[in-house]
Backbone as ProteinMPNN parsed JSONL, in Angstrom:
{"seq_chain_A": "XXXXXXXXXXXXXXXXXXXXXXXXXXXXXXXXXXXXXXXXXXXXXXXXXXXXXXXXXXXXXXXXXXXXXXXXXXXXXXXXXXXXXXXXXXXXXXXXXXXXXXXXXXXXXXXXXXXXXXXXXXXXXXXXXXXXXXXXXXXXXXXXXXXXXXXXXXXXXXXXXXXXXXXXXX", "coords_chain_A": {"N_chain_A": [[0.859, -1.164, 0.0], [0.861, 2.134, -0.923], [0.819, 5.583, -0.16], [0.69, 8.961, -0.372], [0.992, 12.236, -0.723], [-0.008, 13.907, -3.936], [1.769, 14.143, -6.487], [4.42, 13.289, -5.283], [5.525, 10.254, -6.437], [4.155, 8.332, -6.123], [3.236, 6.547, -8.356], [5.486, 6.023, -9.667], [6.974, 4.697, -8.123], [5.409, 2.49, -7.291], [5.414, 1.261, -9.851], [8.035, 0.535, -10.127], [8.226, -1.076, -8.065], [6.417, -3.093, -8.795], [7.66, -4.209, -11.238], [10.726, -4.889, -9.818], [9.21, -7.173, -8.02], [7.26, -8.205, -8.98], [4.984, -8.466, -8.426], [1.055, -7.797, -9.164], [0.416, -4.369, -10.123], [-1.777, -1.408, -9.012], [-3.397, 1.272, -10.234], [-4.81, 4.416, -8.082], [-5.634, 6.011, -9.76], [-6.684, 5.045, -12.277], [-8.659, 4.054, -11.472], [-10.209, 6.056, -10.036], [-11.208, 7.82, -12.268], [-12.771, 8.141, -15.37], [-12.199, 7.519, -19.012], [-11.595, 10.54, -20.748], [-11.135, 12.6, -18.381], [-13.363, 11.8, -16.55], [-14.972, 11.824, -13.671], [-15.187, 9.032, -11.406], [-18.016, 7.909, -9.449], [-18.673, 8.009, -5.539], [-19.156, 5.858, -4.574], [-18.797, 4.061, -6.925], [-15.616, 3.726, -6.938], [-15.828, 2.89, -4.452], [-16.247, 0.571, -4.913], [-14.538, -0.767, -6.897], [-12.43, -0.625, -5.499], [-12.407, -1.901, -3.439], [-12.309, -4.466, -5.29], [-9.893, -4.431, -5.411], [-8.538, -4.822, -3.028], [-9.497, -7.329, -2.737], [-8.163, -8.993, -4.198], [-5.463, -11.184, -4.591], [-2.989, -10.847, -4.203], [-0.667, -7.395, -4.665], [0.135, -4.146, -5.497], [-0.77, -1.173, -4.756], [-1.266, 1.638, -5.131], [-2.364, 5.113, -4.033], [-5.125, 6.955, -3.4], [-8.165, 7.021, -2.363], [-9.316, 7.335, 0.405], [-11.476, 6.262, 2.213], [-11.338, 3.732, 2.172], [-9.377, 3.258, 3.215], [-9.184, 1.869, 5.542], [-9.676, -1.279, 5.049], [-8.342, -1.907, 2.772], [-5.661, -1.454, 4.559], [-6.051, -3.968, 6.47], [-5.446, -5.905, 5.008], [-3.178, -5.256, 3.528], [0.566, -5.94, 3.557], [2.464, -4.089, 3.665], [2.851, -0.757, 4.555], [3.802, 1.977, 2.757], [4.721, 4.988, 3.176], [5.499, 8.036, 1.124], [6.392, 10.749, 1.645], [7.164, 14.138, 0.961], [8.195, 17.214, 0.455], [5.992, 20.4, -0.073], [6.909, 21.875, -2.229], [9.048, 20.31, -3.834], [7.202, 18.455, -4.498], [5.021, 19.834, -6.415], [6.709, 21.147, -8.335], [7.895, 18.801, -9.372], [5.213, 18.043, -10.872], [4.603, 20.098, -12.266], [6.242, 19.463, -13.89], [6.234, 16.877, -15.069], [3.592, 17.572, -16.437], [4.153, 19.296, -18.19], [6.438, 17.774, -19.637], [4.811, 15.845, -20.7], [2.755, 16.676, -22.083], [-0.262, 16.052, -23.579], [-0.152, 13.932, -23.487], [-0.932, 10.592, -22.66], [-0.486, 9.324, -19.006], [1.054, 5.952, -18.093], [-0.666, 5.675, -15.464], [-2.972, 6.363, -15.783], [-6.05, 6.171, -16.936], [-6.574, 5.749, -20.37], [-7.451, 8.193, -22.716], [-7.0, 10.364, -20.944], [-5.561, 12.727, -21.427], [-2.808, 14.673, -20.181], [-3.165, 18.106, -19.628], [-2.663, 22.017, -20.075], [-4.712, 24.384, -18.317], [-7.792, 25.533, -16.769], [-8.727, 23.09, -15.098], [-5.719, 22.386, -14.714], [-4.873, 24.509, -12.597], [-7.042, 24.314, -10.619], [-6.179, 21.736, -9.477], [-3.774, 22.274, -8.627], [-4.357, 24.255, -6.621], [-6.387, 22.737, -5.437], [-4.713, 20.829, -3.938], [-2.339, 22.464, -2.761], [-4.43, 23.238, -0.632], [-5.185, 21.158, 0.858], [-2.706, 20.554, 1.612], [-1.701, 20.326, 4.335], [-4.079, 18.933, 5.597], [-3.759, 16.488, 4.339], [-1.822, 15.322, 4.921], [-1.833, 15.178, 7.412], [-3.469, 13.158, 7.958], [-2.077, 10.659, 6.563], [-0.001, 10.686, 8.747], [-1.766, 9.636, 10.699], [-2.34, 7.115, 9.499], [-0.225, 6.023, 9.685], [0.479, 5.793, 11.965], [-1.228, 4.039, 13.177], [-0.966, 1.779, 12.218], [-1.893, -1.597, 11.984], [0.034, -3.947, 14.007], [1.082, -6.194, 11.557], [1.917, -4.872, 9.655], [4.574, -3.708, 7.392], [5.948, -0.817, 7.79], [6.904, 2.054, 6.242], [8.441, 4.665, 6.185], [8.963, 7.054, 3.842], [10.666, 10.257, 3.222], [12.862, 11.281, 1.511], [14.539, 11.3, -1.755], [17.141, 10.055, -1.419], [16.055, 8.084, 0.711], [14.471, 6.751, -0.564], [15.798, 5.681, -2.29], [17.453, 3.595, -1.176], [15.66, 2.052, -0.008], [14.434, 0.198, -1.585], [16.936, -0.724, -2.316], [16.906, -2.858, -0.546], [15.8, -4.418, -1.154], [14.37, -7.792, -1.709], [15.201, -9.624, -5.143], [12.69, -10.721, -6.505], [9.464, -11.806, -4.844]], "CA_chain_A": [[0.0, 0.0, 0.0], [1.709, 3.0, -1.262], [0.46, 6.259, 0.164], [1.177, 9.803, -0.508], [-0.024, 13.721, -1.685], [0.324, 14.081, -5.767], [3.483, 14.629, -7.305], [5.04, 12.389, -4.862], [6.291, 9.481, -6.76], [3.833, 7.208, -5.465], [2.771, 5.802, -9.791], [6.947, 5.557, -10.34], [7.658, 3.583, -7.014], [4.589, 0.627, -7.499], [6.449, 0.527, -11.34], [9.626, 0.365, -9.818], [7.879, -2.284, -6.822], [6.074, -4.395, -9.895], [9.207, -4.557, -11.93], [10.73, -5.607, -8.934], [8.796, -8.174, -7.173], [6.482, -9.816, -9.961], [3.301, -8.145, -8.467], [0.724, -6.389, -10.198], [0.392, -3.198, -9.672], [-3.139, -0.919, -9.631], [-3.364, 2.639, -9.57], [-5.979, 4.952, -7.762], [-6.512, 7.189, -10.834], [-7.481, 4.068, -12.904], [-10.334, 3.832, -10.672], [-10.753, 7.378, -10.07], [-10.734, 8.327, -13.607], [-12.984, 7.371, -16.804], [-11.7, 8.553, -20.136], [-11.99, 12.289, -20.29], [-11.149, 13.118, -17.354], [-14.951, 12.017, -15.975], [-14.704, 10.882, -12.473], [-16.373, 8.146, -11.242], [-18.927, 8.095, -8.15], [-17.703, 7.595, -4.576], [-19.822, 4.226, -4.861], [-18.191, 3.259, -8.039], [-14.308, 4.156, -6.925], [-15.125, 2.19, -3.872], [-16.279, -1.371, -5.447], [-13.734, -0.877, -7.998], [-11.219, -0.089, -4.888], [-12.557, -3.603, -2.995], [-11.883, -5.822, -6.059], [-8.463, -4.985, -5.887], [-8.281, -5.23, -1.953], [-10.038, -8.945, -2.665], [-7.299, -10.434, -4.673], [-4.185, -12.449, -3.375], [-1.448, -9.696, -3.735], [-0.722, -6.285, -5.547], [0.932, -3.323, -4.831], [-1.93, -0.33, -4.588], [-0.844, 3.206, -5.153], [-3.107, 6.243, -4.704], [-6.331, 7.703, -2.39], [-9.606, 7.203, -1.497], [-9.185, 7.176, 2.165], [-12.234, 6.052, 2.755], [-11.483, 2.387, 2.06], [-7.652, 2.658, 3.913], [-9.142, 0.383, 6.798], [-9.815, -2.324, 4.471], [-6.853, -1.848, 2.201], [-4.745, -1.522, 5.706], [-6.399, -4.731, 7.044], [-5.202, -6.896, 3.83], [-1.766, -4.854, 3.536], [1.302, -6.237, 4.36], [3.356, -3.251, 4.057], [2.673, 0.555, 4.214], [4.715, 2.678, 2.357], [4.327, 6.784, 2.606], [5.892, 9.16, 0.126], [6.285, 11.98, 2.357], [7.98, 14.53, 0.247], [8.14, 18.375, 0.308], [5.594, 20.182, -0.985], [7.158, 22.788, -3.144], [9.452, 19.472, -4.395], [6.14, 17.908, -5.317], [4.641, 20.831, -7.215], [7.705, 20.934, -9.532], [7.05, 17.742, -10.415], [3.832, 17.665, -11.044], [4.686, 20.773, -13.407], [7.402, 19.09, -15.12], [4.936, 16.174, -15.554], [2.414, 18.051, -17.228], [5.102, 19.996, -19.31], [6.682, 16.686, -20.929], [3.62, 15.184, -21.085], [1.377, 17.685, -22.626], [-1.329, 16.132, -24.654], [0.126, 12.02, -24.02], [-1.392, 10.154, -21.237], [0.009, 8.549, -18.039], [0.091, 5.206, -17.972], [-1.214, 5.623, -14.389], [-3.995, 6.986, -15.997], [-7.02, 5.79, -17.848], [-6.501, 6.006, -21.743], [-7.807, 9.341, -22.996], [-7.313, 11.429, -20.298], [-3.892, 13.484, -21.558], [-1.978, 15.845, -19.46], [-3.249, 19.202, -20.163], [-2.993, 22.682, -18.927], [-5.583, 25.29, -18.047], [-8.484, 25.37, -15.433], [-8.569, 21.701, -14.287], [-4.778, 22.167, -13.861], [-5.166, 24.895, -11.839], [-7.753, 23.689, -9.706], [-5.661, 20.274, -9.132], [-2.677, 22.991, -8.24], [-5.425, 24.834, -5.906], [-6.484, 21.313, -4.623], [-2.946, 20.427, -3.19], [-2.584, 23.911, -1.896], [-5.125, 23.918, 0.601], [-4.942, 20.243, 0.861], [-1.42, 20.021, 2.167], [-1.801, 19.945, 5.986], [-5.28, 17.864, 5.982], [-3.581, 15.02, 3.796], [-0.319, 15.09, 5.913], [-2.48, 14.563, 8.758], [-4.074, 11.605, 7.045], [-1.164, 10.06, 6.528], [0.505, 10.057, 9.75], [-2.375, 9.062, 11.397], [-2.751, 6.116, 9.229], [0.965, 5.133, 9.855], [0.878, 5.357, 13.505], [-2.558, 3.617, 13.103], [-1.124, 0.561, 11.264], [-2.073, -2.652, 12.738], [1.466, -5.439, 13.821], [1.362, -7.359, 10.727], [2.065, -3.879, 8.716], [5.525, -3.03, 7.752], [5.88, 0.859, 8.175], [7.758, 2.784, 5.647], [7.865, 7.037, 5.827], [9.865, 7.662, 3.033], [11.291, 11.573, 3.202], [13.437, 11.664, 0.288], [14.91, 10.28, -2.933], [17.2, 8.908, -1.254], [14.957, 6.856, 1.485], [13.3, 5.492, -1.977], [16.805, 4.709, -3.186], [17.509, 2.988, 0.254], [14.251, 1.419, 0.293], [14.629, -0.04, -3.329], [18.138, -1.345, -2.739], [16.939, -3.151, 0.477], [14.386, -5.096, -1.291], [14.778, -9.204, -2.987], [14.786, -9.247, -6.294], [11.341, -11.371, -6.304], [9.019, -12.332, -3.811]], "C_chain_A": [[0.908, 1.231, 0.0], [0.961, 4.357, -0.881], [1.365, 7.968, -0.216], [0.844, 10.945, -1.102], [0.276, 13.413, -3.179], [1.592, 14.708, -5.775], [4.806, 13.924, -6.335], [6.399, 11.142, -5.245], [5.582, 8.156, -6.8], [3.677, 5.889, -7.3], [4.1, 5.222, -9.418], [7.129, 4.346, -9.42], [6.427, 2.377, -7.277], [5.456, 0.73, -8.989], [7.31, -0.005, -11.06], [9.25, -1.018, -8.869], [7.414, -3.448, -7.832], [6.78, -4.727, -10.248], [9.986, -5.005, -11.104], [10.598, -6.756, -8.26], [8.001, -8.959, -7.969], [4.86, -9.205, -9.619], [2.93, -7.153, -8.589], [0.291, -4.74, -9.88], [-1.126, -2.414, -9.981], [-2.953, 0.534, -8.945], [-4.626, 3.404, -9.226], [-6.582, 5.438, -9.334], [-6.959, 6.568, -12.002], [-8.925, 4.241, -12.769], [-10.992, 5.088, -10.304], [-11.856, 8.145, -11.248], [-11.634, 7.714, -14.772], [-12.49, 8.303, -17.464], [-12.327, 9.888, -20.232], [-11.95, 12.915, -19.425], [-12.491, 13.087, -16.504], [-14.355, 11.173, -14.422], [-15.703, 10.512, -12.274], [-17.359, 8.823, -9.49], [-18.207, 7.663, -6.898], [-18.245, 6.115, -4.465], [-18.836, 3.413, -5.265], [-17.017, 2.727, -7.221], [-14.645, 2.803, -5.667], [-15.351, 0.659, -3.962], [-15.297, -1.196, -6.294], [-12.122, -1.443, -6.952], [-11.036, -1.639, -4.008], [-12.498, -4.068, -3.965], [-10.785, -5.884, -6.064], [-8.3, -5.394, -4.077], [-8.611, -6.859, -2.133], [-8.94, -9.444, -3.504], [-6.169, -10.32, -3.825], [-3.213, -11.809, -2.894], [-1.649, -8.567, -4.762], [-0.034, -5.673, -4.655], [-0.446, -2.256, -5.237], [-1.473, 1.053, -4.222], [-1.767, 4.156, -5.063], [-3.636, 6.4, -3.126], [-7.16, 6.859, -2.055], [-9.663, 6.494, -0.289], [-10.412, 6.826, 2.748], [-12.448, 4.531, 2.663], [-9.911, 1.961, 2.599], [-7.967, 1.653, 4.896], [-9.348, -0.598, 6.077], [-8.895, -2.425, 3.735], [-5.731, -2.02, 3.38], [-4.492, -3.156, 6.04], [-5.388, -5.995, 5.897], [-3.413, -6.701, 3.048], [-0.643, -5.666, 4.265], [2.816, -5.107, 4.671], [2.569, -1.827, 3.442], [3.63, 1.425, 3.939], [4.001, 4.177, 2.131], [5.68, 7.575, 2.134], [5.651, 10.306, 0.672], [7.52, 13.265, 1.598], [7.476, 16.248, 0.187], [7.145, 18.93, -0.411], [5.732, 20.883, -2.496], [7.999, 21.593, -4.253], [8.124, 18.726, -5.08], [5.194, 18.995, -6.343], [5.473, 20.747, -8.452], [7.483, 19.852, -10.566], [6.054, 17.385, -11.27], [3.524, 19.011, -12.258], [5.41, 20.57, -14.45], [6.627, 17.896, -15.544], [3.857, 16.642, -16.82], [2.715, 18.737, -18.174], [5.698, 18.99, -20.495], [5.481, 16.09, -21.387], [2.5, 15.615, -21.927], [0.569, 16.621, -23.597], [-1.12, 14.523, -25.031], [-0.828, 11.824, -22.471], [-0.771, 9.393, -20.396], [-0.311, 7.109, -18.002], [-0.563, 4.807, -16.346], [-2.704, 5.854, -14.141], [-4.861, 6.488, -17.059], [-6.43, 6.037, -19.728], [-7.693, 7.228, -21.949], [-7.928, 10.516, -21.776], [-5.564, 11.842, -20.308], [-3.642, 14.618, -20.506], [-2.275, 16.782, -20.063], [-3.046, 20.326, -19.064], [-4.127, 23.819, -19.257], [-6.668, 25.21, -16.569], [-8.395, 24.453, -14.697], [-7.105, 21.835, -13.6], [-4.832, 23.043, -12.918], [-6.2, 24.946, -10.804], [-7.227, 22.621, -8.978], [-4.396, 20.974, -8.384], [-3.531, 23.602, -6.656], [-5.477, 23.798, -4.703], [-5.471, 20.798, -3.838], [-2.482, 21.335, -2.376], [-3.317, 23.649, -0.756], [-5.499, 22.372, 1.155], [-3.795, 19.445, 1.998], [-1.506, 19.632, 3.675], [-2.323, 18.485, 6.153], [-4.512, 16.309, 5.425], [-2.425, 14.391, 4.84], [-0.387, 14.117, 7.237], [-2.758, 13.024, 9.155], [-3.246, 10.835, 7.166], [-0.525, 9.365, 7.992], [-0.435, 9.44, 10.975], [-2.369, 7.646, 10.811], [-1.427, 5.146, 9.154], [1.164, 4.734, 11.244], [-0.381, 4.234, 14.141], [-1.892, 1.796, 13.184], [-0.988, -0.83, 12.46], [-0.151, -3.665, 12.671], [1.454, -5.781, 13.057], [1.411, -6.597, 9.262], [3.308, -3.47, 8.932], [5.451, -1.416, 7.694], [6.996, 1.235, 7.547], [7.925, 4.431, 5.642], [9.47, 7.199, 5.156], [10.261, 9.079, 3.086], [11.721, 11.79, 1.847], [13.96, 11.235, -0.522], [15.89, 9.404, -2.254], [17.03, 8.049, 0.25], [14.517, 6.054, 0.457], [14.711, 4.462, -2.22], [17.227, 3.256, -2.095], [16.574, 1.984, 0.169], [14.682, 0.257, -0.481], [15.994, -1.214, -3.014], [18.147, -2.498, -1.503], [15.767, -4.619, 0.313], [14.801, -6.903, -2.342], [14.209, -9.145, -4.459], [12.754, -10.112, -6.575], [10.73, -11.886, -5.458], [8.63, -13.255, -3.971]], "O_chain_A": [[1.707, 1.343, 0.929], [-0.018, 4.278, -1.624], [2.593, 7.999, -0.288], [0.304, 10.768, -2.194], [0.961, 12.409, -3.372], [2.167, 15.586, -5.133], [5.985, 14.048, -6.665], [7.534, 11.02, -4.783], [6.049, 7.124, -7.28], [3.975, 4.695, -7.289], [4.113, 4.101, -8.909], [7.384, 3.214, -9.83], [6.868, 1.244, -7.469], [6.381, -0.081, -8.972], [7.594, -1.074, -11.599], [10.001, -1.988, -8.972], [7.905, -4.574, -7.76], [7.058, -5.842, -9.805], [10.296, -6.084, -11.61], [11.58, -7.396, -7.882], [7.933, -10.18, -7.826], [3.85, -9.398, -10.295], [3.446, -6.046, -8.437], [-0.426, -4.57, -8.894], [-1.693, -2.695, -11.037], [-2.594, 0.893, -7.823], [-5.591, 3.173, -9.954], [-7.686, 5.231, -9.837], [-7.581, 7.249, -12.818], [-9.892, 4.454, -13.5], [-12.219, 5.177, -10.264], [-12.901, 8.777, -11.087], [-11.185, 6.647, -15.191], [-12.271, 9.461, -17.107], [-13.444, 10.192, -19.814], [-12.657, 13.923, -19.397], [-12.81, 14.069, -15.833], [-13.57, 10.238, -14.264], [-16.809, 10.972, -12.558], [-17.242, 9.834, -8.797], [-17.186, 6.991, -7.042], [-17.408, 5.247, -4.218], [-18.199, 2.537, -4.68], [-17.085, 1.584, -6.77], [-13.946, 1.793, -5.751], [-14.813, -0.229, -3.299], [-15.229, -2.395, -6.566], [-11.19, -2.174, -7.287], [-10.014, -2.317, -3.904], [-13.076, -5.03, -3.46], [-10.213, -6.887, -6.491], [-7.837, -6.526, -3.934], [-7.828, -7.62, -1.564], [-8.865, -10.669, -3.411], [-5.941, -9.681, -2.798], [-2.642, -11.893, -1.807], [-2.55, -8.626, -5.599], [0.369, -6.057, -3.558], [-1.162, -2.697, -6.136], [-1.354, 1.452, -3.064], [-2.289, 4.286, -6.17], [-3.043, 6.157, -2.076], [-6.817, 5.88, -1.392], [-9.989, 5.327, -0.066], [-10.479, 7.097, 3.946], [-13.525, 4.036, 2.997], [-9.362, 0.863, 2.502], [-7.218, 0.703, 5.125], [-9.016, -1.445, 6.907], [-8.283, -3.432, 4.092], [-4.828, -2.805, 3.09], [-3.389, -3.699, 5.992], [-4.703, -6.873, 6.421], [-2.726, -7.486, 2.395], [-0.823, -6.047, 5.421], [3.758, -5.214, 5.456], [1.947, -1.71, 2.386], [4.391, 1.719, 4.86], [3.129, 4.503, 1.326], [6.717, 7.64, 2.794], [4.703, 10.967, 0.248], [8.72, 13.111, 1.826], [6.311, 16.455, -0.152], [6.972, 18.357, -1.487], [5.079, 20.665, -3.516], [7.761, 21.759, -5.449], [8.184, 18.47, -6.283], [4.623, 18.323, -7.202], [4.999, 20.323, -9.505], [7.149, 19.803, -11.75], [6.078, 16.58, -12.201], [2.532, 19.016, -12.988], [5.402, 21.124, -15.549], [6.315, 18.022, -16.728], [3.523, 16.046, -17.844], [1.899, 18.963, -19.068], [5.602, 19.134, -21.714], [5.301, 15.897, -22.59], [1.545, 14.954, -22.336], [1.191, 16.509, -24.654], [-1.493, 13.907, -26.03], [-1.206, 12.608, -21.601], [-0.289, 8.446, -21.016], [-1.483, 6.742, -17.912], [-0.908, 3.645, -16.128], [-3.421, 5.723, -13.15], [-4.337, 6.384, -18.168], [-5.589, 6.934, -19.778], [-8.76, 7.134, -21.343], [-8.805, 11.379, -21.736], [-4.66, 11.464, -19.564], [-4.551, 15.374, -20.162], [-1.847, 16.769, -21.217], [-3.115, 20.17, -17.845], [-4.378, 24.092, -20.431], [-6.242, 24.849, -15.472], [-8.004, 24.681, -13.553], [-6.945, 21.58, -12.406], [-4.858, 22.389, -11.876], [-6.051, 25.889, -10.026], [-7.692, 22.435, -7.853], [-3.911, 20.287, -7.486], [-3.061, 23.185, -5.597], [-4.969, 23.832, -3.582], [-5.873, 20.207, -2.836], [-2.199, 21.011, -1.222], [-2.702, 23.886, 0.284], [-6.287, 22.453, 2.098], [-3.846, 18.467, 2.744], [-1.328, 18.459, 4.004], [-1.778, 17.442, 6.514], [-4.682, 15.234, 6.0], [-2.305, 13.27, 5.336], [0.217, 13.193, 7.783], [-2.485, 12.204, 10.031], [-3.512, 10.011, 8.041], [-0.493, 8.183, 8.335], [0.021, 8.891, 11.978], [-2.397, 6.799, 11.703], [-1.401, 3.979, 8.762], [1.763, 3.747, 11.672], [-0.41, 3.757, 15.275], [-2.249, 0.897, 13.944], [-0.238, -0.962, 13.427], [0.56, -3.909, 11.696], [2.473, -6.434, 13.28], [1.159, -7.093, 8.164], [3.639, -2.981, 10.012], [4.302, -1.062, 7.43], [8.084, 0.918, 8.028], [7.309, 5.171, 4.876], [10.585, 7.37, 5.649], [9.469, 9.06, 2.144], [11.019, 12.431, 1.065], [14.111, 10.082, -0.118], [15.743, 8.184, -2.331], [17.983, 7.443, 0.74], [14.228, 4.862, 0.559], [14.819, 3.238, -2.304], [17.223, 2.082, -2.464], [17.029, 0.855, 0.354], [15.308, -0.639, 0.086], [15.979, -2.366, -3.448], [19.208, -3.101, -1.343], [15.222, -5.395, 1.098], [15.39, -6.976, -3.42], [13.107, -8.745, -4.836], [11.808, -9.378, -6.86], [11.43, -12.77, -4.963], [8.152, -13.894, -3.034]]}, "name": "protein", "num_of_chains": 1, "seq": "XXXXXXXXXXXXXXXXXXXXXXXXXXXXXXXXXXXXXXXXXXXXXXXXXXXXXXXXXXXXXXXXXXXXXXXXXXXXXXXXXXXXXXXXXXXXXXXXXXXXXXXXXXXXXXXXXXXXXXXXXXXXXXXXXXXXXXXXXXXXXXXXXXXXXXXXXXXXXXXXXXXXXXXXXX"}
């Protein structure tokens, strides 16, 4: 379970954890996300969000905090992407700068990296965001039940650390 605000890292590190370990990887904004940028219902997002908690293994990158106790419960390791947030902004502009007009594959098919209102709203969103999610977070690390490893990543290199600490397959 990979946790963390946007612009984080959290997509790169399950790539880097699939490629890795052999298991598959699922990202929130899959499930967030239909083509066009339409988001789904909080309904939808969260049966979509229990089918992946119901299978055998995965690695599970993203949000909707409203299904972390059941994702927690089925976790065997929590990993947070705790990362600056002016360092995550950058990103998340250099993102949307190479990317202009391709799509993530973290991201549904047809919904390209663009900029104008949405991005600035999603810039907005993170902004006033920052504390409340922070919060989130460390509550849900100090939360985590014994049979959860506990990762609080800081900085590239904690990932690199992390990464180099890990068997090549599980």
């Amino acid at each position: 379970m990979i946790v963390g605000a946007a612009g984080s890292g959290k997509s790169t590190l399950a790539r880097l954890l699939g490629e890795r370990t052999g298991l598959p990887v699922f990202h929130m904004d899959h499930i967030h996300w239909q083509s066009g940028w339409i988001e789904r219902s909080a309904a939808e997002k969260d049966r979509l969000t229990r089918e992946v908690h119901a299978r055998e293994a995965w690695i599970f990158e993203g949000g909707n905090s409203r299904t972390y106790p059941e994702r927690m419960a089925r976790a065997d390791t929590l990993i947070w992407l705790d990362f600056p947030f002016r360092l995550r902004i950058w990103r998340i502009i250099r993102r949307t700068i190479r990317g202009y007009g391709q799509t993530r594959p973290d991201l549904p098919d047809g919904c390209p990296e663009r900029l104008g209102k949405g991005t600035l709203e999603f810039f907005a969103y993170n902004w006033r965001t920052r504390s409340s999610t922070r919060v989130r977070h460390q509550t849900l690390l100090a939360d985590a039940p014994p049979h959860v490893a506990v990762h609080h990543l800081k900085s590239l290199r904690d990932v690199r650390h992390f990464l180099a600490t890990l068997p090549d397959r599980l």
